[in-house]
Every structure is written in C-alpha cells, then in structure tokens.
C-alpha positions in Angstrom: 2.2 9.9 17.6 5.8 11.0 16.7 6.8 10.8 13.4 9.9 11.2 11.5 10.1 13.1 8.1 13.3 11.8 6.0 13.9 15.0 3.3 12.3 18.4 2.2 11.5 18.3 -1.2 7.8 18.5 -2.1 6.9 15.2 -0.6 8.9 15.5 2.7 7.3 19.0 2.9 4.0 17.7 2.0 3.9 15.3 4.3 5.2 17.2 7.0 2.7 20.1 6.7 -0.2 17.7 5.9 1.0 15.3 9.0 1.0 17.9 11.6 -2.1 18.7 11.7 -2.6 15.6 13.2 0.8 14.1 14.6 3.7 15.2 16.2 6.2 15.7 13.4 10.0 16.3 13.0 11.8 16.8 9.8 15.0 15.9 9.4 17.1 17.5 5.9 20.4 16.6 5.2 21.2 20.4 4.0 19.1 23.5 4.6 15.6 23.2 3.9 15.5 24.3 0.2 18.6 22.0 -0.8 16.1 19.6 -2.5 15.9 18.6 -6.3 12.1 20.3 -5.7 14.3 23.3 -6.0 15.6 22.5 -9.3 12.6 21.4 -11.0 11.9 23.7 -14.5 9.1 22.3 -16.5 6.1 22.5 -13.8 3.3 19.5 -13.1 1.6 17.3 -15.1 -1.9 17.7 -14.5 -5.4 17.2 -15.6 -7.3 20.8 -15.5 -7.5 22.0 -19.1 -11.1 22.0 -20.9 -9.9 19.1 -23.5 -8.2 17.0 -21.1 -9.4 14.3 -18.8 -8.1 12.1 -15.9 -8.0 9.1 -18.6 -5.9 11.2 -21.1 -3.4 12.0 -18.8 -3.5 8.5 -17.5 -3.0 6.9 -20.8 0.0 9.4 -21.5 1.8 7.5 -18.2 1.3 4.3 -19.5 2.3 4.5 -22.9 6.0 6.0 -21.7 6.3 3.9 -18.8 7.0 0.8 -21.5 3.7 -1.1 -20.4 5.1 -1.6 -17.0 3.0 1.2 -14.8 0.9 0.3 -12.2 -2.2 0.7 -13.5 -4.0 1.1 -9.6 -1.2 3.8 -8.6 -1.5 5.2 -12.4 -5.2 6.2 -11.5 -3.9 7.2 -7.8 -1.7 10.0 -9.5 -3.7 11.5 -12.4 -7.5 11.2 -10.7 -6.0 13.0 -7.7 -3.7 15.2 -9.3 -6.2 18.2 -9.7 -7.4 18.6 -6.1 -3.6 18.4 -5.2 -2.7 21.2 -7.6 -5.4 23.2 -6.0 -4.1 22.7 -2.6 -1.3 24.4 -3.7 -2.9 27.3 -5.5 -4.6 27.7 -2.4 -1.1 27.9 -0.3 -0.3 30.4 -2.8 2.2 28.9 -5.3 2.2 31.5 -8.2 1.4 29.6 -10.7 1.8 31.5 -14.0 -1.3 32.3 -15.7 -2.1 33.4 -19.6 -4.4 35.9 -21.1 -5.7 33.9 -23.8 -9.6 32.7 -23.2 -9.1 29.7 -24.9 -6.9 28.5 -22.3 -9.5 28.5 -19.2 -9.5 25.6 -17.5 -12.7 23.5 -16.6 -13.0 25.9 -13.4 -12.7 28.8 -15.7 -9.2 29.6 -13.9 -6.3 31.2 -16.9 -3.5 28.5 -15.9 -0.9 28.7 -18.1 -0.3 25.3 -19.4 2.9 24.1 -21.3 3.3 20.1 -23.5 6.2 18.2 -22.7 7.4 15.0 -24.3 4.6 11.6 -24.5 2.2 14.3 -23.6 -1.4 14.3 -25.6 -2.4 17.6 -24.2 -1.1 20.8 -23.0 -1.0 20.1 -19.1 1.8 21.1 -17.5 1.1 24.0 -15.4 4.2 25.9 -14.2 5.2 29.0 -12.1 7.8 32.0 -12.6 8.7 30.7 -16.4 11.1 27.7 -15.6 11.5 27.6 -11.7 8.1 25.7 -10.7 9.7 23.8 -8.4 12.1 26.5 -6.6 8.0 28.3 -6.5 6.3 25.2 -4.5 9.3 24.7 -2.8 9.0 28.2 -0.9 6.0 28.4 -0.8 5.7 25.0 1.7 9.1 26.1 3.6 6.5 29.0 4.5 3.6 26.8 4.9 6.0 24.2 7.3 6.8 27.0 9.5 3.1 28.0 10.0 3.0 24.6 11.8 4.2 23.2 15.1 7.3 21.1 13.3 10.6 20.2 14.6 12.7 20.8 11.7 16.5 19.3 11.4 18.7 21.0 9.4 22.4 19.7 8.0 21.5 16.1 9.7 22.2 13.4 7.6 20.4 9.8 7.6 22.8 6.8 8.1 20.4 3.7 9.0 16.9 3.0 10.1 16.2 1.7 13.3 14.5 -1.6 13.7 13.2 -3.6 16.6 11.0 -6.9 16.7 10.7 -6.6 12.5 9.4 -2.5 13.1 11.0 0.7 12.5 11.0 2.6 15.5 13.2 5.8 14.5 16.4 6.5 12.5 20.4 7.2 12.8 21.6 10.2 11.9 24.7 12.2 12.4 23.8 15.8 13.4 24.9 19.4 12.8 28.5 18.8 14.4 29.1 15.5 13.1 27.5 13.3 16.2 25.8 10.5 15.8 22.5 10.2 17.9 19.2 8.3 16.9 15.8 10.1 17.2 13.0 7.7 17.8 9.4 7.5 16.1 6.2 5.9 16.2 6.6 6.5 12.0 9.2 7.0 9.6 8.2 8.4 6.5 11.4 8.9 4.0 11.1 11.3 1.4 14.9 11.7 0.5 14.9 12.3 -2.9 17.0 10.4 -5.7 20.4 8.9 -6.4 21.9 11.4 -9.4 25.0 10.6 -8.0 25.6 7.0 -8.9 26.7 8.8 -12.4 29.2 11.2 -13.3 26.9 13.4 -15.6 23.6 14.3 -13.3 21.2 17.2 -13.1 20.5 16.5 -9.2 21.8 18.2 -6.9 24.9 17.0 -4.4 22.3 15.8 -1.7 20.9 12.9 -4.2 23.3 10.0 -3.0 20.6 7.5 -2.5 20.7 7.7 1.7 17.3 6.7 2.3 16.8 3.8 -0.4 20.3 1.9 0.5 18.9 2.8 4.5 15.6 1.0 3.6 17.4 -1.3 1.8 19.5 -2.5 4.9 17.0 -2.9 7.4 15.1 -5.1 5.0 12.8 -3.0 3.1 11.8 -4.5 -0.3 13.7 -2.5 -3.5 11.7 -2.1 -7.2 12.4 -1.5 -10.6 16.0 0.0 -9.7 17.4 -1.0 -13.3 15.2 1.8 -14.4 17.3 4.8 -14.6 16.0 8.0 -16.2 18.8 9.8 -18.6 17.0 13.4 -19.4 17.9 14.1 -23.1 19.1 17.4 -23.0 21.6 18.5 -19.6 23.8 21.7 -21.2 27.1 19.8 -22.5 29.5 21.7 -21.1 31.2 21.6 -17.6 28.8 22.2 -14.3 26.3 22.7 -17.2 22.8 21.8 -15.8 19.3 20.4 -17.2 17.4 22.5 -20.2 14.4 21.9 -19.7 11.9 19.4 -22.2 9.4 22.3 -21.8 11.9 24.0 -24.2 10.9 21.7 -26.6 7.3 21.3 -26.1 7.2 25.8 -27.3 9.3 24.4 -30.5 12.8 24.3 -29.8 14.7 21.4 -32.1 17.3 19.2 -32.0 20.4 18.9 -34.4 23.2 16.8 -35.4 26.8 18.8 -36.2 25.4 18.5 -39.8 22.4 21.2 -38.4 19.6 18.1 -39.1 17.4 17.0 -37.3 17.6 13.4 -36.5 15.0 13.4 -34.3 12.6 12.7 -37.0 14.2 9.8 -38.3 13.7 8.5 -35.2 10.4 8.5 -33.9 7.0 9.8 -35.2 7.3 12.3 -32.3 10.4 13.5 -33.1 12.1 15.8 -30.3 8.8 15.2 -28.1 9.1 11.2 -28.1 9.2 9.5 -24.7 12.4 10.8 -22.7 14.1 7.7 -23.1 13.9 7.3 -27.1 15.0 10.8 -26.9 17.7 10.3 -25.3 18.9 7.7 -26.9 18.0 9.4 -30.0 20.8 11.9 -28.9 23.7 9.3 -28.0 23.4 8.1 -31.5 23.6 11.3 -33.0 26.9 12.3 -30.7 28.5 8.6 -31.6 27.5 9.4 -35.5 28.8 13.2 -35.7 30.1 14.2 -32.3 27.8 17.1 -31.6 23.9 17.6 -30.3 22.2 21.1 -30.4 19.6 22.6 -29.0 18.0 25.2 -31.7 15.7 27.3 -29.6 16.8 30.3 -32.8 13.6 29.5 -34.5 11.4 30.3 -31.7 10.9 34.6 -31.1 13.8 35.8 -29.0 11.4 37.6 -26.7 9.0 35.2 -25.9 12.2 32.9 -25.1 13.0 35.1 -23.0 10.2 35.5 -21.2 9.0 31.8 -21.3 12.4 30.7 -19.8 14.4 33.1 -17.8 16.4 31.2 -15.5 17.6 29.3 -18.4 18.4 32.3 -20.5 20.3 33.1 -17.6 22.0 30.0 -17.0 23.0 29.8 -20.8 24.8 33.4 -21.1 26.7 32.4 -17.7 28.1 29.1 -20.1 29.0 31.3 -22.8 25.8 31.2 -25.2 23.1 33.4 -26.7 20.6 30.9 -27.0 18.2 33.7 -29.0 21.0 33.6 -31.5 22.9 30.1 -31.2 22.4 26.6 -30.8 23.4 25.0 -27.5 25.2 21.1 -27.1 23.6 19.1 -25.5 23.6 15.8 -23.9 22.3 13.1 -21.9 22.6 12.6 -17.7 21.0 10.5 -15.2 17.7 12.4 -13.9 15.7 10.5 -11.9 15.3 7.0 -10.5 11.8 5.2 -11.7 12.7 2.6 -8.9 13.3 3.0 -5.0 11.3 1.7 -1.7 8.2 -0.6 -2.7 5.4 1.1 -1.3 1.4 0.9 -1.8 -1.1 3.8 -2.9 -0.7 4.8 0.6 3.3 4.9 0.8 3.4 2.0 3.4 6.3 -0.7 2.8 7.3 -3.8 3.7 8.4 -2.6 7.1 6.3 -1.5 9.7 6.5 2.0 10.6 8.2 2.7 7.5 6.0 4.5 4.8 8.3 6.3 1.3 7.2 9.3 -0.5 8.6 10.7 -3.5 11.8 9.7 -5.7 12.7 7.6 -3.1 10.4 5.7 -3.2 8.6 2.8 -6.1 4.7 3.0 -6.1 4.7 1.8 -9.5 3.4 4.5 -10.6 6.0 5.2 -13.8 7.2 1.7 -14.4 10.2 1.4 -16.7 10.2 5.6 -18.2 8.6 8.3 -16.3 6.3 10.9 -18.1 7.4 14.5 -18.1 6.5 16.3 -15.1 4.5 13.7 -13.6 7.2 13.4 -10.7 6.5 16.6 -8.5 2.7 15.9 -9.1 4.0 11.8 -7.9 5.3 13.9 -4.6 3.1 15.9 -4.2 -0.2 13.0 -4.5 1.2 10.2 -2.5 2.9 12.4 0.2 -1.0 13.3 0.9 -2.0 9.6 1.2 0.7 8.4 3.4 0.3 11.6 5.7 -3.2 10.8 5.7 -2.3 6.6 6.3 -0.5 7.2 9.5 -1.2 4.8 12.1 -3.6 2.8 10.3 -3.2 -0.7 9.6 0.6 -2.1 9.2 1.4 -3.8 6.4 1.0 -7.2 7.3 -0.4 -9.2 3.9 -1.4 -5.9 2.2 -0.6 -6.1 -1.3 1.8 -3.4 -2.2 0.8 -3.2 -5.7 -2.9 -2.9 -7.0 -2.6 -5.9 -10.2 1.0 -7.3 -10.1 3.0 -9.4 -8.2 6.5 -8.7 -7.2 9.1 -11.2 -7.5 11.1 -10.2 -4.8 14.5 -11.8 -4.6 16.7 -12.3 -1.9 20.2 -10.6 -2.4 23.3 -12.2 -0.3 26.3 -11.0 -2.4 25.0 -7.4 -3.6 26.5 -6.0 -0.6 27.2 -6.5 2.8 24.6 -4.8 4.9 26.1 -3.7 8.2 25.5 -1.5 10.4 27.6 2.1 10.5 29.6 2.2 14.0 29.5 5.4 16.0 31.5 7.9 14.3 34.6 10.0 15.9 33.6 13.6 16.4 36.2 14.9 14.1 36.8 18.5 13.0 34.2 20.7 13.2 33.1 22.5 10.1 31.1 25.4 10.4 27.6 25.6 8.6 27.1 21.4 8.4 28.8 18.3 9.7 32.1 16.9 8.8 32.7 15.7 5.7 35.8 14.4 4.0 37.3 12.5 0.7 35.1 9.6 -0.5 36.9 6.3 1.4 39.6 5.4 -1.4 38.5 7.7 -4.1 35.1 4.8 -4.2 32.2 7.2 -5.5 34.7 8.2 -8.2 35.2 4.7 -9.2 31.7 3.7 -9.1 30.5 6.9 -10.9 33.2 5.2 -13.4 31.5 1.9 -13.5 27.9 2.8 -13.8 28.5 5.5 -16.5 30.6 3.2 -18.8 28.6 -0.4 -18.0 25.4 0.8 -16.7 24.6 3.3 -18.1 21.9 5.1 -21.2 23.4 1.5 -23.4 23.7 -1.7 -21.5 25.2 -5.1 -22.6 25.1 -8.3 -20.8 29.5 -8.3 -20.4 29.4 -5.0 -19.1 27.0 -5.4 -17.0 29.0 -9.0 -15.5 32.0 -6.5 -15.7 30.0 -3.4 -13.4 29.3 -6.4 -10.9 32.7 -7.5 -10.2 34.4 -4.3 -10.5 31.8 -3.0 -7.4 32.2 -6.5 -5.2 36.4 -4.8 -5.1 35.0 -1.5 -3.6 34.2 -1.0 0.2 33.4 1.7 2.9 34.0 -0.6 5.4 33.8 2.1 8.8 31.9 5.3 7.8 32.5 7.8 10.2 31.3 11.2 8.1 28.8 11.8 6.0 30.6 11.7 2.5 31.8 8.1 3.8 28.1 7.8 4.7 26.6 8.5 1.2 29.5 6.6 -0.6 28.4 3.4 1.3 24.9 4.6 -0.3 26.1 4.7 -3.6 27.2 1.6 -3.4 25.0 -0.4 -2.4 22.7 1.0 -4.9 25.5 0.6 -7.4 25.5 -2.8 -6.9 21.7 -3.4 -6.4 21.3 -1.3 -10.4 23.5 -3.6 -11.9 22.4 -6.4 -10.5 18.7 -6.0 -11.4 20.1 -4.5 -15.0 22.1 -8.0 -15.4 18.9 -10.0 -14.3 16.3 -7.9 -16.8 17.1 -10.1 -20.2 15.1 -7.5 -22.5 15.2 -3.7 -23.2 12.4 -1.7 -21.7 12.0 1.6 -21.4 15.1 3.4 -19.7 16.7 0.0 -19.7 18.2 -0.6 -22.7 20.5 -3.6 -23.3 21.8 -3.9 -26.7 22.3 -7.2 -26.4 18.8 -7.9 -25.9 17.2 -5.3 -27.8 13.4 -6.5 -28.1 11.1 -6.1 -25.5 9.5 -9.1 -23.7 6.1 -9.0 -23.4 6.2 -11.7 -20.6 8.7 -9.3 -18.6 6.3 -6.4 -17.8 6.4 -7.3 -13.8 8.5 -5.2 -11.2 11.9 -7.2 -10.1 12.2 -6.7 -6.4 14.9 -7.7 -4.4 15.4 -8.1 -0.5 18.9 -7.7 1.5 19.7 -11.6 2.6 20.1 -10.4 6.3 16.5 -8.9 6.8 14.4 -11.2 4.9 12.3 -12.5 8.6 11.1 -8.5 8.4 9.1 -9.0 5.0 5.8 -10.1 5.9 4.8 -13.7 4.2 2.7 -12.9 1.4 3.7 -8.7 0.9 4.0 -8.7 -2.3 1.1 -11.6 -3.6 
C-alpha cells in the first residue's frame, strides 16, 4: 500500500515513521524537512505523568477551555493516550529536560521536568532544552524518518487532491523546479500544519498558508469549527517579533498595563493564567484602554530566567530588551486554528483515502479554545491512530464524531472551487520552486480583512463587511506556489468568515461583541461542504 504524507511537523513525521513499518510511505514537505511550526513550539506537551495528576484531570482541564464545545470521545483519545505517546518519544530519544527535585518524580519514578501553563490544574507540561521542545522532537523524528525506508519530498508544494469515483487516489503538487506532476496513493494522510497567515500578526511560520485544509476543502472534504481562531496572548510587539511563550507565565512572569498594573486580575480569577482566549482578550482591552501591554518577567530570579528560557532570552536581546531587567510589550496574534479537516479518533474524513493529522485537521478534540500545549501531544496521539487505521474500513456511515452531530452545510458562494491548471515552468530559483508576488497584492488584502473584521473582536457588520470585501478578490490561474497558497488563504478566508457570520454567540476564541453571551444550545461543530463535491460525502457521515 502506498501512501502519501502531506507535511513534517510532529504528525506528518509521526505518521510517517509509525506508517512505514508497515506501508510504503512518501513524504512530501513544502520546505525542508524542519520548516514546520513543530520547530517553533516553546512550551512542551501537555501530559498526564506527574504523581498528582490523572488522565481525568488533564481531561477536565481541555474541556473547561474549549468553551464546552470539546469532543468529549476524542477529549479521552488525547489525554488517556498521551502518556504511552510521550514515552515513545523518550524512547526515540527526545531530551526531555529533567529536574533534581524528588518531589517531582513521576508515577514511573522518572525526574521529568514539568512546567503549568494557562487553564492547567497541574504541573504537566514536560518540555526539552528550556523553551525549544518542539525544535527537540522535531530532530529527533527527522533522525528517526531516515532510519526508515521513506521517500521523502522536499520544497514540493500541495496544490489539490486527486479524486476518482468519490476517493482520493494521490495529490498535485508542484515540485522542486516549479513542475507540476501528481504522485498517486492508495492513502493520503495530510498533516500540513495551520493557516497563521490568514492574519497579518502570526507566530507561524511562512509555510502555514492553509494548503492542505482549502485542498480538502475542494475535493469535497467536510470543514469544522473554522470560526475558531486561536490569538496567543503574548507575541513580542515589536516588528518580526515572535511568540513568548505562556510557560513564562506559568514560572510567574506578569502582565501590565502602561500604568505598571496588572489588569489581569480584574479580569479573571486566574489572572495571567486564564484560558488563552480571556487572556488575550484581557490584553486588547488593556492596549485600547492605555496603549501598552508588558511582560514583567523582572520579578522572577534573573538566572533561573535564564536558564528556564534561553532561546527567548536570546530572542529578546536581539529586539532590543533585557528581559532580567525590563518589561517587554506585548500583544496578541493568530496562533493556531481549533478547526480544519473533520476527522474521527482515527484521522479518517469524509473522503475515502483521505485521513488528517494535526493542525490541519478538526478531531474535535479542542472545540472552541485550545488548552496550552495540548496541540503537539494532539499530533503526536492521532498521527499514531491514523498510521495505525490504514486500510481499514473507509468511511462510509462512520460517525466522525463520538456524541455530536455535525450540521454540515453546503457552501455555493464561499468560493469557487476549481481546479489549478498546469503551471508554466517559469524561472528557476535555486533551493525551492518558483515563487512570485501574491496575484494583485490578494494575501495582503485579505490579511487586511481578517485582521480588522475577523479578527480577536468580531461584530455581525464586519463580519457582512469581511464577506463581500473577499467575494471582490480572486486567483483565478495559479501557476506558482505563492499564487498557490494565496488561493488557500482565500478560500479559508472566506470559509472563517462565513462560519464567524453564521455562529450568533461568543464562544471561546470566537468572540462577537454583538452577541456577547454564550448559547448554551450552540455547543455543536458548524461544518460546511464545497457545493461542487457534496455526491463525495457519504449519506449519513456526520449522524
């Protein structure tokens, strides 16, 4: 069986490795193989291996800061088989970083460091070289994928899925020199990451523009929960300046107004560790009241700082600061995507041959605000179960979601889905494939509409506003991949703020200020469907 990897974070990694064993496997990356967000990741995993913590803890954690919208079936997925997970990777080798102090053995007795991030009950997030987990798992499987027959695809970029009789049976891609070719598979599993990009302030990486959602999308793949956007509170507020960690935080770092208080308090009982999105919105009212958020990480000892987070003491001198001495601004920027590709516990979707992994895709698993930390151990959990789902049973009347239905709606004039024509070869570019100026400066203008209209604050006339403004943009011939990912962006553009417009309540990262209560009667996914592809959804997916 061949089967086709979409994306090398710590899903698309994990799946790959896992899959091999088994399948013939190819891995296609749109960069190198380290380009992913994995790379980026500070704060560590959200797990369940300390002495005072349980399964049930950490699952009650998810629910309370997904807004009462989780998936309670793929909530129990995550944090019952987060442990073994975690200790697949400890055998691989990851260096986790460990601590000296006995009271902080684990229930095997192993001296995990452990950190607390926001909505956390417990101290459970394990992490590796201070604040790079994520660049520490990430090399750790590169070196793990190599130990493995794999076919691995560097600087080739997803345009479309293909699809025959209702299955997918491979994918489009333009290559290393800019050629478009399609690689066919018995499987497609798409672990592509995020969309950052649909904003102008992000803390993803360039790669995160959405490819393998909108490609889903387009050959008829059902789309969840994509109104919920994840802002992270606290991206350094100054230009290129990237994410500071909520770990920071969780070791007693504050936050401050331009009068030096602390606002957080006023706020919510948990003050700067409250759910991400209360923090951040705590934040944007603080920088419309007085103009200026701080991060005070002075009252914490300057060594232990230091040593705790040395990539961002590093990051913070480059930008002009002394964080052992000074505060830092900070500010809000999209983070993560709670929606993506409606999938089961197994990462199966409404398409045949098409399972999603990762940010990519929607298990359900963080409904409308994702804990801290729980998205590498989201990766890094379901990328096991699809790997280990591979030609089983297709979808057919499977429910995709263990005690909810999806309402799936059928989109017509979200966008027009079609499909990308072969592209000239153009000018080659050495080290990736051609690339050029977004069609009519379009990811600029919709990077415009989402931040102002759909955005950390939502009303209904901006959001009415967002969706004409969009309908007037079009790539209408992509022929590289920056035209490629800008016809991404907007479909997903248009998709957000359509679901945003239809969600009449505020609920976790969606927050509509003209609707400011939450409806209790409103808990269930919105799902939505592109109007040319709705004879692929099998009758009764989603009941």
């Amino acid at each position: 069986m061949h089967v086709v990897i979409v994306g090398s974070g710590i899903a698309g990694l994990t799946a790959a490795v896992r899959a091999s064993a088994r399948h013939d496997v190819t891995l296609v990356t749109k960069g190198l193989l380290a380009d992913a967000a994995t790379s980026h990741a500070q704060g560590g995993i959200a797990v369940a291996l300390g002495a005072d913590d349980t399964a049930a803890l950490h699952q009650a954690d998810t629910h309370v800061a997904a807004a009462g919208s989780a998936d309670a079936r793929a909530v129990e997925v995550l944090c019952t088989d987060g442990p073994a997970r975690v200790r697949d990777l400890l055998a691989l080798g990851v260096p986790f970083d460990r601590t000296a102090d006995p009271a902080s053995l684990d229930r095997h007795g192993d001296d995990l460091a452990r950190g607390r991030e926001a909505a956390h009950s417990r101290w459970r997030v394990v992490h590796a070289d201070g604040d790079a987990t994520g660049a520490a798992i990430e090399q750790t499987l590169i070196r793990a994928l190599h130990r493995q027959h794999v076919t691995i695809l560097e600087r080739t970029c997803l345009t479309d899925l293909a699809v025959r009789d209702g299955a997918v049976v491979g994918i489009d891609v333009l290559d290393l020199l800019g050629e478009a070719r399609r690689i066919d598979a018995d499987a497609v599993v798409l672990a592509s990451g995020g969309a950052g990009h649909l904003y102008r302030e992000t803390t993803n990486p360039l790669v995160a523009t959405g490819d393998g959602q909108a490609a889903a999308w387009r050959a008829g793949a059902v789309l969840a929960d994509v109104e919920f956007v994840q802002f992270h509170p606290t991206r350094l507020a100054v230009p290129g300046g990237g994410l500071l960690s909520e770990a920071v935080r969780g070791e007693g770092a504050v936050l401050r107004d331009a009068r030096g208080r602390r606002f957080m308090a006023d706020v919510h009982p948990d003050g700067e560790l409250a759910p991400r999105d209360v923090v951040a919105r705590g934040i944007a009212a603080a920088l419309r009241d007085t103009g200026l958020v701080e991060l005070d990480a002075t009252v914490m000892d300057p060594a232990f700082l230091v040593a705790r987070f040395p990539g961002l003491t590093r990051a913070t001198r480059a930008a002009g600061f002394d964080w052992t001495r000074q505060r830092v601004p900070v500010a809000p920027a999209a983070h993560y995507a709670m929606g993506g590709v409606a999938t089961d516990a197994e990462g199966r979707t409404s398409l045949p041959g098409l399972s999603a992994v990762g940010e990519v895709a929607c298990t359900g698993v963080h409904g409308a605000n994702r804990l801290a930390s729980n998205s590498l151990l989201e990766g890094l959990v379901f990328a096991v179960r699809a790997a280990d789902a591979l030609g089983s049973a297709r979808p057919g009347l499977l429910r995709l979601r263990g005690d909810a239905t999806l309402a799936v709606t059928t989109v017509a004039d979200v966008a027009e889905p079609t499909r990308a024509s072969r592209p000239d070869r153009g000018t080659e570019r050495p080290g990736g494939p051609v690339r050029s100026r977004p069609v009519a400066d379009v990811r600029q203008t919709l990077q415009t509409v989402m931040t102002d209209r759909v955005g950390l604050l939502r009303d209904g006339d901006g959001l009415a506003a967002a969706r004409v403004a969009l309908a007037a943009l079009a790539v209408p011939d992509p022929q590289t991949v920056s035209a490629h990912e800008d016809r991404a962006l907007l479909d997903l553009a248009r998709l957000t703020a359509r679901a945003a417009e239809a969600r009449t309540e505020s609920r976790g990262a969606h927050a509509r200020t003209d609707h400011p209560d939450t409806d209790p009667d409103a808990a269930a996914s919105l799902a939505w469907v592109a109007a040319p592809a709705t004879a692929a959804v099998p009758q009764g997916a989603f009941a």
